[in-house]
C-alpha positions as CSV (number, residue, x, y, z in Angstrom):
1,X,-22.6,20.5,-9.9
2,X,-23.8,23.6,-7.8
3,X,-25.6,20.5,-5.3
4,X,-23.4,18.1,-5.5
5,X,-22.3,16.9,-2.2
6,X,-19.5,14.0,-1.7
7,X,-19.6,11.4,1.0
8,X,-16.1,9.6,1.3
9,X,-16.5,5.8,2.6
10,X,-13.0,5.2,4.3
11,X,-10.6,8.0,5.5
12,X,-7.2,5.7,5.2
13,X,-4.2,6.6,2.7
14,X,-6.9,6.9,0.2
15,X,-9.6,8.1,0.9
16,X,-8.2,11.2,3.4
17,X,-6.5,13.0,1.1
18,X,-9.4,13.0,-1.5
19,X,-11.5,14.4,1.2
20,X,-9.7,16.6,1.6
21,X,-9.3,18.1,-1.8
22,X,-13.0,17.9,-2.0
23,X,-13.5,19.5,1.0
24,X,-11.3,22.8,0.2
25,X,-14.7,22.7,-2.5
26,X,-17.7,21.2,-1.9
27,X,-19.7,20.5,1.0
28,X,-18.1,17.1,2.2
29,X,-18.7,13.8,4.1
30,X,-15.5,12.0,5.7
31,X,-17.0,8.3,7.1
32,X,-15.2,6.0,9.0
33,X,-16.0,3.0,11.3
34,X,-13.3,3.8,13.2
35,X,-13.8,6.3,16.0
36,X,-10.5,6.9,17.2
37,X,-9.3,8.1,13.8
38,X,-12.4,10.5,13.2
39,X,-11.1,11.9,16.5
40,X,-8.1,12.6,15.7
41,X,-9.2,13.8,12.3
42,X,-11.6,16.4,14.0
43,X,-8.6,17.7,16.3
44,X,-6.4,18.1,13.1
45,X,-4.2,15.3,13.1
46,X,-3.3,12.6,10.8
47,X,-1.7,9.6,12.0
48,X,-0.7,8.4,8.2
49,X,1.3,11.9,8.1
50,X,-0.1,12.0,4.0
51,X,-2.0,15.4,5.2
52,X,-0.7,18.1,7.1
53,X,-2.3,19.8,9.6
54,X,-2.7,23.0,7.4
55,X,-4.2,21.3,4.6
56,X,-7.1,19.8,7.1
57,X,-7.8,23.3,8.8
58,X,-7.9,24.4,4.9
59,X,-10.4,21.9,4.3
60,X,-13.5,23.8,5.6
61,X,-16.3,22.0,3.7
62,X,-15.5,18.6,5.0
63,X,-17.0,16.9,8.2
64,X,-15.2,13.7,10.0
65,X,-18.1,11.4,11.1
66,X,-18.4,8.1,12.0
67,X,-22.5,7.9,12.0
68,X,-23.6,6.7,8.6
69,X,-27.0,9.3,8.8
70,X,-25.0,12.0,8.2
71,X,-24.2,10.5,5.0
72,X,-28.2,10.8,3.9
73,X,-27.8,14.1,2.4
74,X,-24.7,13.2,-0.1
75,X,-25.3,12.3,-3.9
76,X,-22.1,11.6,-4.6
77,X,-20.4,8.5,-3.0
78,X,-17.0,7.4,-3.2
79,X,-15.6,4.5,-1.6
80,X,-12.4,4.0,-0.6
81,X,-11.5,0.9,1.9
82,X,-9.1,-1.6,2.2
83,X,-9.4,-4.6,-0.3
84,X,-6.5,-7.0,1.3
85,X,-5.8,-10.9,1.0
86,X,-6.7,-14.2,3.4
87,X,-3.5,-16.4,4.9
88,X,-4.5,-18.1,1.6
89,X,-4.1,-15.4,-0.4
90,X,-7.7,-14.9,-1.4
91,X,-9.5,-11.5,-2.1
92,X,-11.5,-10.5,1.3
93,X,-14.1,-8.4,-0.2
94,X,-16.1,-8.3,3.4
95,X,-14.5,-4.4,3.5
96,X,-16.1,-4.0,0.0
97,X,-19.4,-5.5,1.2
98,X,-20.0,-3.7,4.1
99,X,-19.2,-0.4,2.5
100,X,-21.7,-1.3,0.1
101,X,-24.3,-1.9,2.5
102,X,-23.7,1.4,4.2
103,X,-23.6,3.7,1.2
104,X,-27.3,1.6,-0.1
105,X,-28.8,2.4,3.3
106,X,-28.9,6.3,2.4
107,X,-28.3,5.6,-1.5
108,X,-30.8,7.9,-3.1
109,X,-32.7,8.2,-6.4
110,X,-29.9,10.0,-9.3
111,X,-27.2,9.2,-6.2
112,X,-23.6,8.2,-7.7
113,X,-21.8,5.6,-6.2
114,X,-18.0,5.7,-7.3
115,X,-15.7,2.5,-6.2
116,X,-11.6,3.5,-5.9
117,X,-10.5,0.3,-3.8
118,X,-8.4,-2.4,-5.8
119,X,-10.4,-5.3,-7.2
120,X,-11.0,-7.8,-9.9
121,X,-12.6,-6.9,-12.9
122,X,-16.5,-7.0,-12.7
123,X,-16.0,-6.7,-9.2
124,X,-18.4,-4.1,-9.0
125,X,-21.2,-4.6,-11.2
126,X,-20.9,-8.5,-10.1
127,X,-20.4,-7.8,-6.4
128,X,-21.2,-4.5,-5.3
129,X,-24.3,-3.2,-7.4
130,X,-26.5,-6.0,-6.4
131,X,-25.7,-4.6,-2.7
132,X,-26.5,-1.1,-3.8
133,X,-29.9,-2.2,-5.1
134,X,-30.5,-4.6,-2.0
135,X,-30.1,-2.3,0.1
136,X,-32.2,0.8,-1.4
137,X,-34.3,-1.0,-3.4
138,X,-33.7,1.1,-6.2
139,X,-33.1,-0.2,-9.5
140,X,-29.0,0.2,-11.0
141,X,-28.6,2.4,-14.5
142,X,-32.5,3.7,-13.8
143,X,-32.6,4.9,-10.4
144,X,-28.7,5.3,-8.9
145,X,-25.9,4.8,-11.5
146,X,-22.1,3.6,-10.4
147,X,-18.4,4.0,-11.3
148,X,-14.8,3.0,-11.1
149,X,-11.9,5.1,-10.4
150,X,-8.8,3.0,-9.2
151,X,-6.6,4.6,-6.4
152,X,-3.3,5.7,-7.4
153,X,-2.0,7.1,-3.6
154,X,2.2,6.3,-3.2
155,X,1.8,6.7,0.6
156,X,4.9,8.6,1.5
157,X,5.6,10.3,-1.4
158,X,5.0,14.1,-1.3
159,X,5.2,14.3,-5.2
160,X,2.7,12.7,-6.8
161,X,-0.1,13.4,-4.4
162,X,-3.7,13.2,-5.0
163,X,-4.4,16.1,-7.1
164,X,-1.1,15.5,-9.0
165,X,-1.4,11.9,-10.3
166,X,-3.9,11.9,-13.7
167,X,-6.7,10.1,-12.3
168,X,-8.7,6.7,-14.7
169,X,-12.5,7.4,-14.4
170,X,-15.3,4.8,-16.0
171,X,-19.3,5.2,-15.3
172,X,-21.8,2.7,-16.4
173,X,-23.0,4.3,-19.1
174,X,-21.6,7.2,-20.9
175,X,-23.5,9.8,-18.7
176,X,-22.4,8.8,-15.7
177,X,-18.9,8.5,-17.1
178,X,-19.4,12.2,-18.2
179,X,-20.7,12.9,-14.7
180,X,-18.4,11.3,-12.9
181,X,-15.0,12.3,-14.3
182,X,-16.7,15.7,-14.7
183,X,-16.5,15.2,-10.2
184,X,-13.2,13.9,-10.2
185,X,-11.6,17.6,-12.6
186,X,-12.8,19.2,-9.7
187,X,-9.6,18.4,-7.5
188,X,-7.7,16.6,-10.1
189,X,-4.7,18.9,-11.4
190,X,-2.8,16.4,-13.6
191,X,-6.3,15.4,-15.6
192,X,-8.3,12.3,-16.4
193,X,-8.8,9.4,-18.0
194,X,-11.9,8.2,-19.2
195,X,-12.1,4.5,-19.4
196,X,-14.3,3.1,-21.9
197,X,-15.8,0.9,-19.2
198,X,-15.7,0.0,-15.6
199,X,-14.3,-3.6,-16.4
200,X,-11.5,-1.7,-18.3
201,X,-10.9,0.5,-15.4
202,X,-10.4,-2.2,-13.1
203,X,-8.2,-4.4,-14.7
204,X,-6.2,-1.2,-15.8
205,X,-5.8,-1.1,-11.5
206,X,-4.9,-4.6,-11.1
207,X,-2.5,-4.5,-13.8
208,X,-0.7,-1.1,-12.7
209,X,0.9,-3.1,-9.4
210,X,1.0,-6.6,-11.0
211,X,3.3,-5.4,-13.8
212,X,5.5,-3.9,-10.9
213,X,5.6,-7.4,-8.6
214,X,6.3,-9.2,-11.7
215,X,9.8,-7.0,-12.5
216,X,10.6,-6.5,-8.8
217,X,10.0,-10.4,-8.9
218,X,12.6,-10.5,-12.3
219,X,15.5,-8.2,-10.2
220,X,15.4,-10.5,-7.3
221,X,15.9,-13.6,-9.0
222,X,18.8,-11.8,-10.7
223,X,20.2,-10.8,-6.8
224,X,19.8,-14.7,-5.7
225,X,21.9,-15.6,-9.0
226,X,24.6,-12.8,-8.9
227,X,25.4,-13.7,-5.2
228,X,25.7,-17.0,-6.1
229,X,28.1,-15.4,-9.1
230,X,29.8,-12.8,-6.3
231,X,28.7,-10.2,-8.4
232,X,27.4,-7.2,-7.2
233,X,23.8,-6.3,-8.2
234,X,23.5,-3.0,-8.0
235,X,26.8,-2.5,-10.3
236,X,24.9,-4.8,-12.6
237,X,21.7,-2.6,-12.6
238,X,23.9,0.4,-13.0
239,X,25.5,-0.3,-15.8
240,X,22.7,-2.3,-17.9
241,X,20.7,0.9,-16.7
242,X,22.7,3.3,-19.6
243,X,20.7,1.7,-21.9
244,X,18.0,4.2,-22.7
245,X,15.2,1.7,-22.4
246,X,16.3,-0.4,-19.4
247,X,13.6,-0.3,-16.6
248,X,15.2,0.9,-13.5
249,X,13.8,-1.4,-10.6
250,X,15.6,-2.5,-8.0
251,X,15.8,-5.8,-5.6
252,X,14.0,-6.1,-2.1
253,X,11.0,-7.1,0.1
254,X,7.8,-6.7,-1.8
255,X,4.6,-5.8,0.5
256,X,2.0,-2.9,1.2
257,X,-1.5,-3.0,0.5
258,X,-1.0,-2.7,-3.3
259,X,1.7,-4.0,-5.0
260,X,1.6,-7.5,-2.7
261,X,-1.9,-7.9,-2.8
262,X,-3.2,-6.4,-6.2
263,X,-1.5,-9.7,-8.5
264,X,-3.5,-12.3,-6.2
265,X,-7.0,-10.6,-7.5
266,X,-6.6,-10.6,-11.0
267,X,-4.9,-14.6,-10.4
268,X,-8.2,-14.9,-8.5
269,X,-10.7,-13.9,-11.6
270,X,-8.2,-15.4,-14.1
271,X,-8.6,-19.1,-12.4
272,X,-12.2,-18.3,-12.4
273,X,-12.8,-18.4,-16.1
274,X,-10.2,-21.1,-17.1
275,X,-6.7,-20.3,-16.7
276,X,-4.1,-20.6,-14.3
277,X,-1.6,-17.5,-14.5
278,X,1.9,-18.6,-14.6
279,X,3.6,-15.5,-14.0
280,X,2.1,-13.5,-11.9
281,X,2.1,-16.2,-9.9
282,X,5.9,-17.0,-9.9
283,X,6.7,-13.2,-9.5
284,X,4.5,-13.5,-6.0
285,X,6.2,-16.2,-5.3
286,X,9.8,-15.0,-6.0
287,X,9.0,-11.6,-3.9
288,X,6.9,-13.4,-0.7
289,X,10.3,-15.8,0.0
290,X,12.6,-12.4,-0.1
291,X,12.7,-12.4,3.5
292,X,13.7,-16.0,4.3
293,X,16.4,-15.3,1.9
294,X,17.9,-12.4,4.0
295,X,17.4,-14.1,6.6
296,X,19.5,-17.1,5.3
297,X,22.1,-14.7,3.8
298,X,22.6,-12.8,7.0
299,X,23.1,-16.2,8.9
300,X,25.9,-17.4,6.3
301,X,27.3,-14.2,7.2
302,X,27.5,-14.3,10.4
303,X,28.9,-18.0,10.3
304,X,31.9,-16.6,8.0
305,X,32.8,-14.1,10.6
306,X,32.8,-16.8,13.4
307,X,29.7,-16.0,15.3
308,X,28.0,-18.3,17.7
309,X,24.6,-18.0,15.5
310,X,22.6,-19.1,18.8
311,X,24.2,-16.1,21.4
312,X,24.2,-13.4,18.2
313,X,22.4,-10.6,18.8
314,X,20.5,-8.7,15.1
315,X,18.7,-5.3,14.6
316,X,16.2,-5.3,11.9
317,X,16.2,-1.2,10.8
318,X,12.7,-0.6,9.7
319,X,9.0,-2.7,10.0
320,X,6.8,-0.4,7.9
321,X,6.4,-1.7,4.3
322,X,8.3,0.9,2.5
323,X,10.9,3.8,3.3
324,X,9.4,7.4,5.4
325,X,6.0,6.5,5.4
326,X,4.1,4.7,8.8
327,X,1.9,2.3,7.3
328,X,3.5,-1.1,8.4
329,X,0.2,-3.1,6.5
330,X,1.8,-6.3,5.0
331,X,5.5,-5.5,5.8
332,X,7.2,-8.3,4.3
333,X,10.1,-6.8,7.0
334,X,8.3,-9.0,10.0
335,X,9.1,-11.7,7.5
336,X,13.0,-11.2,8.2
337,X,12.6,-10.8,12.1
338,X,10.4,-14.1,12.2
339,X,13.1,-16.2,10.5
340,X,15.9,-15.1,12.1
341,X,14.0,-16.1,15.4
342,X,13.6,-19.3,13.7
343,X,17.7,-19.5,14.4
344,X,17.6,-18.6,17.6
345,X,19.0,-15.1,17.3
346,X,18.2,-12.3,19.6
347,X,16.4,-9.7,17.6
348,X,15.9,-5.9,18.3
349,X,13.4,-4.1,15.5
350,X,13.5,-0.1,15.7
351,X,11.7,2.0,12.8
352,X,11.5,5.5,13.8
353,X,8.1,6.1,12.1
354,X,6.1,3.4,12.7
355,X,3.6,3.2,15.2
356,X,4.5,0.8,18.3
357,X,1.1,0.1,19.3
358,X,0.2,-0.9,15.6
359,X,3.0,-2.9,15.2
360,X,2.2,-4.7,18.7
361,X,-1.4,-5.2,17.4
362,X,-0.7,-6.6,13.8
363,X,2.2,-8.9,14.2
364,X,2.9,-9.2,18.4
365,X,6.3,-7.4,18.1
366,X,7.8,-4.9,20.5
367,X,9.9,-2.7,19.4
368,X,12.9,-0.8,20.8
369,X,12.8,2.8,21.4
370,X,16.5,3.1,20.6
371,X,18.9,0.8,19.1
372,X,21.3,-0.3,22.5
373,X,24.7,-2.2,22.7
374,X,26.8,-4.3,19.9
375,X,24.9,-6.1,17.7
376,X,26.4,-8.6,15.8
377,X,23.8,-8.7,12.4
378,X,22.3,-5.2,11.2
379,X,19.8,-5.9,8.4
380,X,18.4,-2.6,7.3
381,X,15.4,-3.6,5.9
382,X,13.9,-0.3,5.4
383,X,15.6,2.9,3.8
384,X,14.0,6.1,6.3
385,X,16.0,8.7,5.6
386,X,17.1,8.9,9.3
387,X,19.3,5.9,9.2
388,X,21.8,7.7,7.4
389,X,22.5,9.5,10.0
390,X,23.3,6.3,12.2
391,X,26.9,6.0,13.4
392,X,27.4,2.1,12.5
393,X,30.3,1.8,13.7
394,X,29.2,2.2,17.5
395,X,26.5,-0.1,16.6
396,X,28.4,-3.0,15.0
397,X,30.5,-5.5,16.9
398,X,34.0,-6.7,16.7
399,X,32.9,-9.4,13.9
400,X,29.7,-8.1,13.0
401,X,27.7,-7.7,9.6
402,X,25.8,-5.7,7.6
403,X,23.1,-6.6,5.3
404,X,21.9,-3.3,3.4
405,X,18.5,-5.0,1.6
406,X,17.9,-1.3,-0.1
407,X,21.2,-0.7,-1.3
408,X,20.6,2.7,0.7
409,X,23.8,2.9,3.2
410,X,27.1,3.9,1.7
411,X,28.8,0.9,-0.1
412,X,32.2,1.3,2.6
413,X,30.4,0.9,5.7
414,X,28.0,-2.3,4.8
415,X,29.1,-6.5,3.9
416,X,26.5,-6.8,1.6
417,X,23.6,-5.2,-0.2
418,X,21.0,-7.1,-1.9
């Protein structure tokens, strides 16, 4: 261990926080293709607010780079980009791939190469070793040797952070396993895992989120049915939940990078060798309509108060995929603003911390700087702690509605909560 030198492939939601850890430690390489955020890295700032400002100064090992050469001198390689989903719902590995071909540029003989984004299983003996050995020309298991550690970052929360949340490790063979989760106790306060493979590791990944879409999935179908019942869901979920071995999820819109991405790559590798998966499938199903369903709620609403549906005017609360965090990747929140477009209502989005410039870029929206006027539908789609604070009443018009999707605002004030 006393030359062991990390180089960490993507500085995102993963991979900055683990950088950081390693840096407080060992002599440390942060890559990224992406200049502007090594910039803003280098001047101590961190636009997904997961690491402070204190905890980057106190990271004094670590450089920010976006030059792959300085990268040569690491033995230690951990890659940790983006692993999203086509329009189609397909795996785009091209993140993967090019990662791959980066690290296998400066790979080295008795290098590590450690994979943390979400894949299929024998993604990366199938996919990303024969990259590795491309690229170096060195020969896998004899020369360079690889692992599998999934990502388990909840961007947001301020709990379970990196060093909190007992990390799965897998090598392939059973001294690089030793090696590399060996690495990972460095920074790794709640302990590992060791996986008895790197197949097992992955699909232990993929099947982390897929088990949450699927009873996310379960509770919405129950909202749709108890609405149609006019029984409240949240009483239902509260009183079911005194049974000591209840699960406690709750209704709502289902995206992120992980948990509405993760099911379509095991589906993916499960059609591959013979069978088509029935449920996962229906739970993504069941959780990507959730916003046309608010969106046809809030207009049945709206018609039951006597609002002209085409002069209404709505404010979506919240674009970013889940509650005090800024990452708006995959918000399924943009799904609830495009429908009600679809009627013709006027439609003001505010979120207080997500970026307007990244919104404007992924989806074309502009958001408000302030909520302004009487609207006549307020869907709060998104529970940031600062809409408590919100004074709904000078908000709300004579005959207007509010749709709580969280269940978050206080049960007097709202019309309906999923």
């Amino acid at each position: 261990m006393e030359n062991l030198r990390i180089g960490i492939i993507g500085l995102g939601y993963v991979g900055l926080p683990l950088a950081v850890e390693f840096g407080k430690k060992i002599s440390t390489v942060g890559f990224d293709i992406n200049e502007e955020r090594v910039d803003e890295l280098k001047s101590g700032f961190d636009r997904t607010k997961e690491v402070g400002k204190d905890d980057l100064v106190a990271s004094k090992n670590i450089k920010y780079t976006t030059d792959s050469a300085d990268l040569k001198d690491c033995n230690f390689f951990i890659v940790t980009v983006p692993t999203p989903v086509d329009k189609h719902h397909r795996p785009v590995l091209t993140p993967l791939i090019k990662a791959s071909e980066t690290v296998g540029k400066v790979l080295k003989k008795n290098d590590y190469v450690v994979y943390e984004s979400t894949v299929y299983p024998g993604c990366t003996e199938d996919d990303c070793v024969p990259i590795l050995e491309k690229e170096s020309n060195l020969k896998f298991n004899e020369d360079f040797f690889v692992g599998y550690s999934p990502e388990r970052i909840n961007p947001g929360d301020k709990l379970h952070t990196v060093t909190k949340i007992k990390k799965v490790t897998s090598g392939s063979n059973l001294e690089a396993a030793k090696y590399i989760d060996d690495v990972y106790k460095i920074v790794i306060e709640a302990g590992t895992f060791s996986a008895s493979s790197i197949k097992v590791a992955e699909a232990a990944k993929v099947i982390e989120n897929s088990q949450r879409d699927i009873n996310i999935a379960f509770v919405n179908e129950l909202s749709k049915i108890f609405c149609k019942m006019g029984i409240d869901t949240t009483d239902v979920l509260e009183a079911a939940g005194t049974k000591w071995n209840f699960l406690p999820f709750r209704p709502g819109l289902v995206g992120g990078h992980c948990i509405g991405v993760d099911p379509y790559y095991l589906a993916q590798k499960a059609e591959e060798v013979g069978y088509h998966p029935e449920i996962i499938l229906a739970g993504r199903r069941v959780n990507d309509s959730m916003g046309r369903y608010v969106s046809s709620e809030v207009i049945k609403l709206l018609i039951s108060k006597g609002n002209p549906i085409k002069e209404s005017r709505a404010l979506v609360l919240g674009i970013t995929f889940k509650e005090n965090c800024p990452d708006v990747r995959n918000t399924k929140s943009i799904d609830v603003v495009n429908e009600l477009k679809e009627y013709n209502l006027s439609v003001d989005v505010y979120d207080p911390w997500a970026d307007p410039d990244e919104v404007n870029h992924e989806y074309g929206l502009d958001m408000i700087e302030n909520p302004n006027g009487k609207y006549d539908a307020i869907i709060l789609s998104v529970a940031h702690k600062e809409f408590l604070d919100f004074d709904f009443d000078d908000l709300k018009s004579e005959q207007g509605i509010i749709y709580d999707v969280k269940s978050f605002l206080p049960r007097d004030i709202i019309d309906y909560r999923l």
